[in-house]
Each structure stands twice: as structure tokens, then as C-alpha cells.
DRENTOR-340021 format. One record per residue (C-alpha): residue in three letters; x, y, z. Coordinates in Angstrom, 1 decimal. Example, Ala and Ser with C-alpha at 12.3 -4.5 7.8 and 13.67 -1.06 7.14 Angstrom:
% DRENTOR-340021
rec rest:ala px:12.3 py:-4.5 pz:7.8;
rec rest:ser px:13.7 py:-1.1 pz:7.1;
% end
This chain:
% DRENTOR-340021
rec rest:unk px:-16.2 py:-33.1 pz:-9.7;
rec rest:unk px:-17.4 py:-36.0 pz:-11.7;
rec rest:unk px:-15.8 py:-39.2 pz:-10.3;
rec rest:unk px:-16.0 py:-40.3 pz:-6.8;
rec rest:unk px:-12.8 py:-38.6 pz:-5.6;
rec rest:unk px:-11.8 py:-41.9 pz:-3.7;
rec rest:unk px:-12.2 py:-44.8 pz:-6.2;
rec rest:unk px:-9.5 py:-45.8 pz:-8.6;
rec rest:unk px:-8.9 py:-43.4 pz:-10.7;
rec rest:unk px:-8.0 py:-40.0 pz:-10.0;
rec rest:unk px:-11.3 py:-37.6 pz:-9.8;
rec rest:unk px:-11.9 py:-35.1 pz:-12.5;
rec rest:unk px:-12.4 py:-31.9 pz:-11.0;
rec rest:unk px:-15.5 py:-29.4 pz:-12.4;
rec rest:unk px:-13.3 py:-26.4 pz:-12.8;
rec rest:unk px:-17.0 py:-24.6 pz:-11.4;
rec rest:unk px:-16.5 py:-25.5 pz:-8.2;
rec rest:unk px:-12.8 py:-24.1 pz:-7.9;
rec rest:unk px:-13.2 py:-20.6 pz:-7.2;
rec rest:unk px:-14.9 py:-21.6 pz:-3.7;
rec rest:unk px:-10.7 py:-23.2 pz:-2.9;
rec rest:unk px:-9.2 py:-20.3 pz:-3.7;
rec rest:unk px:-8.0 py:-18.1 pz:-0.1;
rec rest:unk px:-6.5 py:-14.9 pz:-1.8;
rec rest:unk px:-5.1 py:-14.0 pz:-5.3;
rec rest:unk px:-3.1 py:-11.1 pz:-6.2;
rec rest:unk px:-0.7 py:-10.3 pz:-9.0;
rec rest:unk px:1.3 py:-12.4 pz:-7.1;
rec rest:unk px:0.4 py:-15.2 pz:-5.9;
rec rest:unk px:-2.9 py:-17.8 pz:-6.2;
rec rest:unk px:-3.5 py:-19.0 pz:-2.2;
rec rest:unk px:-5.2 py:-22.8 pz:-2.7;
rec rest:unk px:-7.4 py:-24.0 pz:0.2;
rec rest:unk px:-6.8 py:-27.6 pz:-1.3;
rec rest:unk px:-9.3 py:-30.6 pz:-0.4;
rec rest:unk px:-8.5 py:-33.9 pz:0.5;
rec rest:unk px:-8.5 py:-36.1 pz:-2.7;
rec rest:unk px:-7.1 py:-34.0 pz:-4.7;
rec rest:unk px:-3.2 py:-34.7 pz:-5.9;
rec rest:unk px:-1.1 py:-31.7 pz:-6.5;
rec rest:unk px:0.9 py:-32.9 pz:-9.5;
rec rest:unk px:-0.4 py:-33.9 pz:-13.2;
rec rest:unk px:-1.1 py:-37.6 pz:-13.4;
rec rest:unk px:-2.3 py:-39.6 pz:-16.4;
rec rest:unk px:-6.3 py:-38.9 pz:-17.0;
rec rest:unk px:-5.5 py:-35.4 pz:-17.8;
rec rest:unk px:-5.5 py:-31.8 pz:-16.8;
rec rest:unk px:-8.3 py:-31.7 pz:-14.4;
rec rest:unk px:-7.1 py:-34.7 pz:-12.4;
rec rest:unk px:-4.5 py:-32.3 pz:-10.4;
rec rest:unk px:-4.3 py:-28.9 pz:-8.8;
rec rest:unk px:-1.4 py:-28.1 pz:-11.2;
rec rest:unk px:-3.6 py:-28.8 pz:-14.1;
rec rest:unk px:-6.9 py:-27.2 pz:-12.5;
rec rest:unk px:-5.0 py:-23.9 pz:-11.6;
rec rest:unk px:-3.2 py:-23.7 pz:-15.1;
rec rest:unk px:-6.5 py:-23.9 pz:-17.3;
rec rest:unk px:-7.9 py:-21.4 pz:-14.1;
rec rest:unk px:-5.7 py:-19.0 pz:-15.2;
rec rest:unk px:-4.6 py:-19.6 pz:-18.7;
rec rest:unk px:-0.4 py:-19.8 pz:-18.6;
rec rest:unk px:1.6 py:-22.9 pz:-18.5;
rec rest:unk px:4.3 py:-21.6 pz:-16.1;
rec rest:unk px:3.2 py:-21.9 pz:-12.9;
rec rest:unk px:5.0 py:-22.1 pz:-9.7;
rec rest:unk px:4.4 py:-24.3 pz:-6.6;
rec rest:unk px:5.7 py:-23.1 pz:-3.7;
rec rest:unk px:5.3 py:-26.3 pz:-1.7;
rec rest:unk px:3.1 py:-29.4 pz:-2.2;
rec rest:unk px:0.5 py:-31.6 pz:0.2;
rec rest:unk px:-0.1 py:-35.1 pz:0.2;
rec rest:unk px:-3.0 py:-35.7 pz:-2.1;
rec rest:unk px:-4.8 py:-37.0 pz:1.0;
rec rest:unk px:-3.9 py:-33.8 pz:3.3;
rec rest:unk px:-6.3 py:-30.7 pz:2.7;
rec rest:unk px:-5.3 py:-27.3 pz:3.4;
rec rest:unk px:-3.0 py:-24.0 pz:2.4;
rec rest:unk px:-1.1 py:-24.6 pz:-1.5;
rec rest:unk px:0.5 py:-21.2 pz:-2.7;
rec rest:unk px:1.1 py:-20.8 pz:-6.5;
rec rest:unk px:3.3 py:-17.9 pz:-7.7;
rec rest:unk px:2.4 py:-16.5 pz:-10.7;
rec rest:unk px:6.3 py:-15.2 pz:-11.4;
rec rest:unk px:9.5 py:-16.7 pz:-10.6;
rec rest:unk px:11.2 py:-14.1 pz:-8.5;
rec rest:unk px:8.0 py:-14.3 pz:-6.1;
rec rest:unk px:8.2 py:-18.2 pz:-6.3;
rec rest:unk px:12.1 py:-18.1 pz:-5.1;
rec rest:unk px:11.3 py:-15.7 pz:-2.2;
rec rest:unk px:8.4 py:-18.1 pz:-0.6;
rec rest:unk px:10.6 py:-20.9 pz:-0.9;
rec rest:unk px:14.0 py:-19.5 pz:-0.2;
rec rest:unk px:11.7 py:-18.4 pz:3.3;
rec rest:unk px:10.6 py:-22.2 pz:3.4;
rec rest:unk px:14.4 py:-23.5 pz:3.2;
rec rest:unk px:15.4 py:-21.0 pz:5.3;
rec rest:unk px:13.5 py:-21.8 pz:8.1;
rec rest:unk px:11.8 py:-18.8 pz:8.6;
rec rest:unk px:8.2 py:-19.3 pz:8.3;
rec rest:unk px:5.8 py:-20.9 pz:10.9;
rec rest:unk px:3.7 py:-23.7 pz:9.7;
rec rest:unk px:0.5 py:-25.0 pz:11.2;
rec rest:unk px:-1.6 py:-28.0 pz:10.9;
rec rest:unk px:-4.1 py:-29.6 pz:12.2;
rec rest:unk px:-4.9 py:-33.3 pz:13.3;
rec rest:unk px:-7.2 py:-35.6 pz:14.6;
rec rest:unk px:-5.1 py:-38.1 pz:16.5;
rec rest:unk px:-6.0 py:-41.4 pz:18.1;
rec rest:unk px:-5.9 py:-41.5 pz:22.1;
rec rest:unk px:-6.2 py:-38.6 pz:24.5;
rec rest:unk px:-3.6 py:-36.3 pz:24.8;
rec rest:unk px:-3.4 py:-33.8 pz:27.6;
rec rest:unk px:-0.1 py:-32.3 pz:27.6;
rec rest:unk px:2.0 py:-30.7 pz:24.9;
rec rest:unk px:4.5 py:-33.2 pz:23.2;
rec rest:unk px:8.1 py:-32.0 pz:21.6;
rec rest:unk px:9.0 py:-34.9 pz:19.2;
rec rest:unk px:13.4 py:-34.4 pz:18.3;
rec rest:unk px:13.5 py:-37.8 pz:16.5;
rec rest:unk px:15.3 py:-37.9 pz:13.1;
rec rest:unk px:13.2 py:-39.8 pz:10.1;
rec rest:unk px:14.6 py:-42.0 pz:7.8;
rec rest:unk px:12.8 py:-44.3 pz:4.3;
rec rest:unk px:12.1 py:-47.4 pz:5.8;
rec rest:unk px:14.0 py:-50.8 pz:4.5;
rec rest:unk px:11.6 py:-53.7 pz:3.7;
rec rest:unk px:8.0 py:-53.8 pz:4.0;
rec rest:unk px:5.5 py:-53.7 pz:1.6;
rec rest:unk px:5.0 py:-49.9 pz:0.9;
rec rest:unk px:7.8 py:-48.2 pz:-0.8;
rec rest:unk px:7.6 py:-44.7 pz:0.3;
rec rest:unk px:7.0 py:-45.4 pz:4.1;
rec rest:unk px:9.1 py:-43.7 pz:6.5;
rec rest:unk px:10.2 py:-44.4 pz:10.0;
rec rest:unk px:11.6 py:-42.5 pz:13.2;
rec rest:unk px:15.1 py:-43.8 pz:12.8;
rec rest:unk px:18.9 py:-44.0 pz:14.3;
rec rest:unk px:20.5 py:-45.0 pz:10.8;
rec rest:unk px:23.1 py:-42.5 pz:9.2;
rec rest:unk px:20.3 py:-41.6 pz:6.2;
rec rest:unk px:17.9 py:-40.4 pz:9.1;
rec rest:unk px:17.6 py:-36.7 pz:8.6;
rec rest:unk px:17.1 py:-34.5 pz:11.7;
rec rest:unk px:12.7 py:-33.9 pz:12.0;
rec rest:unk px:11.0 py:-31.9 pz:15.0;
rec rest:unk px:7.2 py:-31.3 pz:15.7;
rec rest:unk px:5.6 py:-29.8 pz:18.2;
rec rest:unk px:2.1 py:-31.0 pz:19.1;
rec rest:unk px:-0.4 py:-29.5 pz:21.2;
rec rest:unk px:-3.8 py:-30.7 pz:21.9;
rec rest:unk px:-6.7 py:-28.9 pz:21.7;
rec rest:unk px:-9.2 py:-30.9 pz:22.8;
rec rest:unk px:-9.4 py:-34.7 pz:23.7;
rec rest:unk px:-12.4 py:-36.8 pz:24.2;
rec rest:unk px:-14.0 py:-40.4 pz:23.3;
rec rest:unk px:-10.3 py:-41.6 pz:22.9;
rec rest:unk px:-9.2 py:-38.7 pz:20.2;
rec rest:unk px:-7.3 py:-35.7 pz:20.5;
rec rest:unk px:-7.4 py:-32.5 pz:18.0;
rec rest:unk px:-4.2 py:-31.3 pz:18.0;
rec rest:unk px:-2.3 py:-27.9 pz:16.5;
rec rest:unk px:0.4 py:-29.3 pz:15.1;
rec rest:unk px:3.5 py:-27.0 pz:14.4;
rec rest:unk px:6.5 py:-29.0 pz:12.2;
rec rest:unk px:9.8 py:-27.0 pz:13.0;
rec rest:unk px:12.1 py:-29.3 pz:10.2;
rec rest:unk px:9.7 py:-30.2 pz:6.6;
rec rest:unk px:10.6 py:-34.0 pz:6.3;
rec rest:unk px:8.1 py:-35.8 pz:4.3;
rec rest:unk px:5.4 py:-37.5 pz:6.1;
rec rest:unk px:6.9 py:-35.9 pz:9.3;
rec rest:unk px:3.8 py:-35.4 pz:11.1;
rec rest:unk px:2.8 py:-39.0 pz:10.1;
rec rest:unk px:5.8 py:-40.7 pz:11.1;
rec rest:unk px:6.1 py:-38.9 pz:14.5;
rec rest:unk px:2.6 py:-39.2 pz:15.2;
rec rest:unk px:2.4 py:-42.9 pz:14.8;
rec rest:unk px:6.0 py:-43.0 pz:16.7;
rec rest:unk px:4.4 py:-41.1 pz:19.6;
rec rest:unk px:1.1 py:-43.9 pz:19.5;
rec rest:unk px:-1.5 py:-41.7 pz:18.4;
rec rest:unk px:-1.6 py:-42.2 pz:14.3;
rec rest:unk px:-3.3 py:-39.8 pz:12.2;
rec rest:unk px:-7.5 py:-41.0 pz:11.7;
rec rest:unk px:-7.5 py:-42.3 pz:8.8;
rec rest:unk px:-4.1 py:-42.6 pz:7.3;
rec rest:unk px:-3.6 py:-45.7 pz:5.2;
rec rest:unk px:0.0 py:-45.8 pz:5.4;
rec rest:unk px:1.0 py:-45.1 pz:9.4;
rec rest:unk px:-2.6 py:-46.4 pz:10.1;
rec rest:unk px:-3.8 py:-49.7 pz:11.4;
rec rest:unk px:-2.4 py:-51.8 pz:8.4;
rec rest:unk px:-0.3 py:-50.2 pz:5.9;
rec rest:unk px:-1.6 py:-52.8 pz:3.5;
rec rest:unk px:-4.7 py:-50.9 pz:3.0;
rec rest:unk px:-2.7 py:-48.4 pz:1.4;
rec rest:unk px:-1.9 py:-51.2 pz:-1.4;
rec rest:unk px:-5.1 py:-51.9 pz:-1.6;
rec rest:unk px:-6.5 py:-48.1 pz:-2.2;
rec rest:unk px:-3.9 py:-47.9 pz:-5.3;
rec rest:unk px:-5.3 py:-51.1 pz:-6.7;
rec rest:unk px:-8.7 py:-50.5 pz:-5.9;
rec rest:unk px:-9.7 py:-47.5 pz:-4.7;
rec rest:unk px:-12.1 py:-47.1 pz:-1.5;
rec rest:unk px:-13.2 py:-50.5 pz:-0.5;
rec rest:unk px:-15.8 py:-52.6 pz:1.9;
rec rest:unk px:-12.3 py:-53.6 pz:3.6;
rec rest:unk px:-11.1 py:-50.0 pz:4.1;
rec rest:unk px:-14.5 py:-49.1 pz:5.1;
rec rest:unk px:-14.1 py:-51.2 pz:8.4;
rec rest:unk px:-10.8 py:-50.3 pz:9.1;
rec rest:unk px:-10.4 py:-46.7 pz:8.9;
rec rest:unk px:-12.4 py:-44.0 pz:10.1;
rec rest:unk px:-12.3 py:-41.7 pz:7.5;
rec rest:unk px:-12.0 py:-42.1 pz:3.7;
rec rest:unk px:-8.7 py:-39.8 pz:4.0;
rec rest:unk px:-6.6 py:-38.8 pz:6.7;
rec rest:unk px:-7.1 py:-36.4 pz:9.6;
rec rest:unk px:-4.5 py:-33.9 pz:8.5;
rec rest:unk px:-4.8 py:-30.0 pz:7.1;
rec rest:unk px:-2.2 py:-27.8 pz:6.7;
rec rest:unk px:-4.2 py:-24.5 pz:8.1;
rec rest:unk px:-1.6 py:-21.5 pz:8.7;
rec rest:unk px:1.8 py:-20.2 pz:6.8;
rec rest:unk px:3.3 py:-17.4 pz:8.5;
rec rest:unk px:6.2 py:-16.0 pz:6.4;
rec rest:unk px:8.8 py:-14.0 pz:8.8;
rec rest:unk px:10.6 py:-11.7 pz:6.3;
rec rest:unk px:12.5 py:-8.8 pz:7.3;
rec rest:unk px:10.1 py:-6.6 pz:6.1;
rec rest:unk px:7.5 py:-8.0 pz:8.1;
rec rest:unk px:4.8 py:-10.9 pz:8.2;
rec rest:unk px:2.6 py:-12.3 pz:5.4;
rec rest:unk px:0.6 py:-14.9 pz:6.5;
rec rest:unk px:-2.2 py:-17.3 pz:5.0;
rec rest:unk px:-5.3 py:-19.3 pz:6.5;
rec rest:unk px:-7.3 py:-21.9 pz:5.6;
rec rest:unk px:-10.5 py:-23.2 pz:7.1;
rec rest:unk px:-10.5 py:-26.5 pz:7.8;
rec rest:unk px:-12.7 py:-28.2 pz:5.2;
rec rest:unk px:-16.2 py:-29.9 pz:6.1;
rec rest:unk px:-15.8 py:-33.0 pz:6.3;
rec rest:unk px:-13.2 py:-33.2 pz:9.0;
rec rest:unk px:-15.4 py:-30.6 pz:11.0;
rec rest:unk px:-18.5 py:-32.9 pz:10.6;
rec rest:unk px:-16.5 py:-35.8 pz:11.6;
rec rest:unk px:-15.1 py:-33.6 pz:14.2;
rec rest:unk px:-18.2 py:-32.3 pz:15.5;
rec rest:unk px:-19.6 py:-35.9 pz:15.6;
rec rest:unk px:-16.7 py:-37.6 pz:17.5;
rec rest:unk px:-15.6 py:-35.0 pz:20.0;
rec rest:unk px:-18.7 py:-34.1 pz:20.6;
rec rest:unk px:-18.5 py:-29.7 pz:19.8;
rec rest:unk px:-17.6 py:-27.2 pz:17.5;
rec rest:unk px:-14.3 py:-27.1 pz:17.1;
rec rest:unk px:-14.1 py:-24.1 pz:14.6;
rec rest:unk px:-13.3 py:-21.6 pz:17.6;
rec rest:unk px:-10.6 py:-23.4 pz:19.4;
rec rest:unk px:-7.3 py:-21.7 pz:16.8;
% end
């Protein structure tokens, strides 16, 4: 990578350093542990700016599948199928409801039972951020339920294995910050969802610097666990340096050994 990855532009990614993201790779499919900055989908300074673009000059075709897509600011599992039958099975499971996902946070506060959020989700009207989301009662709310259980709390934050039952977008987000304990780091459900504005604008700033934590948010998708009938195929990914450092730092352990 060339570029810092959180300034204004997107980074450019050094296709050297990719073959330490990938999980697994088989005829298959191409298993992505992805990092935090990164954006899944092309954008405008070229190839190497997304994982779409990195993974298609990786392996040379044009047609490539995504299974399912992160935030750019969430790290963690991304499958690719390399065939379209394989890429309608993964997702078809996804739709369907049978496959386990898991994800790890770093929450604010100190939780120290498990929490069961049924609250439906809906786009938020007004404000200044467009694609915000709220826990909601209107009749465009569609039906959203996570399960979180902490895994260890201390000096007011909680690590939490987070388990999403419905896949609404910013789900974990939105009920997290519903439930008072936000995300670390998240410039939209955060503190001040202006700082989000300001990011896009102007990439990482002195202003962001003092109000958030973390340069992206606390959140990596770690586990898949496809249920098909004839049997389980499941992914891991390890959660990615700088949230173990920051981790490590704050709650005061290692936290690798606790999933």
C-alpha cells in the first residue's frame, strides 16, 4: 500500500502484500481476510483502490463473484466465487438463513450479561448523513436481530461475539448504539455523526483524532458457518492487528484465546 489508507482518497493497495489476506483458495472459491480501509467495490482511482479490483488483477478474470460485502471500515471474512453456480449456493445459504455469522466488537461500557436485541431497523429521515439508519417502529422498518455476548469487559469497554440472526445493513451498528454501547470508532453511530462528513471531505483529521478512538471502527466479521445439507463449511478469520494492539492496550490482556 502506497497512500495512507485513511486520508482522502482511497489507498492504493501493493498487490505484494495481498497473499498474506487471503484465508483459503480452492477451485472454488478465494476466502478474503479483508482489512479495515479497504472498500469492496471499484471506485474512481482505479483497480487497486478496491478488493474487487485487487482480487481480479490477483487472479487474471474479470468475472468474479462476491458472495457478500463489508463496510470498507469493517475487517474480516469476504468470499469470492470463482464460478457462478458456487456463487448462487453461498448466497442462496445467505438468503436462506442458514449460515451462522460471527463478528467481533469492541463496544463502549461494560457489559456483563448476554443481550438479545428484536428491534426492526429502518433509513433514517433527516439528518445530515444520508445512509444512516435507526432502530425504528415505521412501516419501512425491516425486522433485524443480534445476539451479543460479551467476552470480556474492563476500563469501561466490552469485547463482545456478536452473532447477527437477520443481515440488515449497519445492523450491528444501529443496535449497538440503540443498546448505548456504540461501536469504538465508528464515525456514523459514534459520538458525532458529523465526523463521518468530515472523513469524506477530508480524510483522517486533528478533529477525528480527538474524538474517536480508533481511525476505523471496532468491528470484524470473524466466522461463516454454512449449514448445508450435506454438512458444514465454515471460514475463520483472525482478527487483524490493529484491533488486537488496541485490544491488548485497553482491556488490559490477550484477547486472541477468548473464541
Amino acid at each position: 500500500m502506497n497512500t495512507d489508507p485513511y486520508g482522502e482518497e482511497a489507498p492504493i493497495v501493493d498487490l505484494a502484500d495481498f497473499p498474506d489476506w487471503i484465508v483459503e483458495e480452492d477451485a472454488n472459491l478465494l476466502i478474503i481476510n479483508k482489512p479495515g480501509w479497504l472498500v469492496c467495490h471499484p471506485s474512481k482511482n482505479g483497480p487497486l483502490s478496491s478488493l474487487v479490483g485487487v482480487v481480479r488483477e490477483y487472479i487474471g478474470a474479470d468475472k468474479l463473484h462476491l458472495v457478500a460485502r463489508l463496510d470498507r471500515e469493517t475487517s474480516g471474512l469476504i468470499l469470492f466465487a470463482k464460478r457462478p453456480s458456487v456463487a448462487r449456493k453461498f448466497q442462496m445459504a445467505i438468503q436462506n438463513r442458514i449460515v451462522k455469522k460471527t463478528y467481533l466488537a469492541l463496544m463502549e461500557g461494560e457489559l456483563t450479561a448476554p443481550l438479545h436485541v428484536d428491534r426492526s431497523i429502518a433509513r433514517r429521515r433527516g439528518g445530515p448523513v444520508m445512509v444512516k439508519s435507526e432502530v425504528s417502529d415505521d412501516r419501512t422498518a425491516q425486522s433485524a436481530v443480534t445476539d451479543f455476548h460479551p467476552l470480556i469487559a474492563a476500563n469501561g469497554l466490552t469485547l463482545c461475539r456478536v452473532e447477527p440472526q437477520t443481515g440488515r445493513k449497519h445492523q450491528i451498528r444501529v443496535h449497538a448504539e440503540h443498546l448505548g454501547h456504540r461501536i469504538v470508532g465508528d464515525k456514523i453511530y459514534g459520538p458525532d455523526e458529523t465526523l463521518y462528513i468530515e472523513f469524506i471531505e477530508k480524510g483522517w483529521t486533528d478533529r477525528l483524532a480527538a474524538a474517536l478512538p480508533m481511525q476505523r471502527q471496532a468491528l470484524h466479521c470473524y466466522e461463516y458457518d454454512f449449514q448445508f445439507p450435506e454438512g458444514s463449511v465454515r471460514f475463520t478469520a483472525p482478527m487483524p492487528e490493529d484491533l488486537l494492539s488496541y485490544c491488548k492496550k485497553k482491556l488490559g490482556t490477550t484477547v486472541s484465546s477468548l473464541w
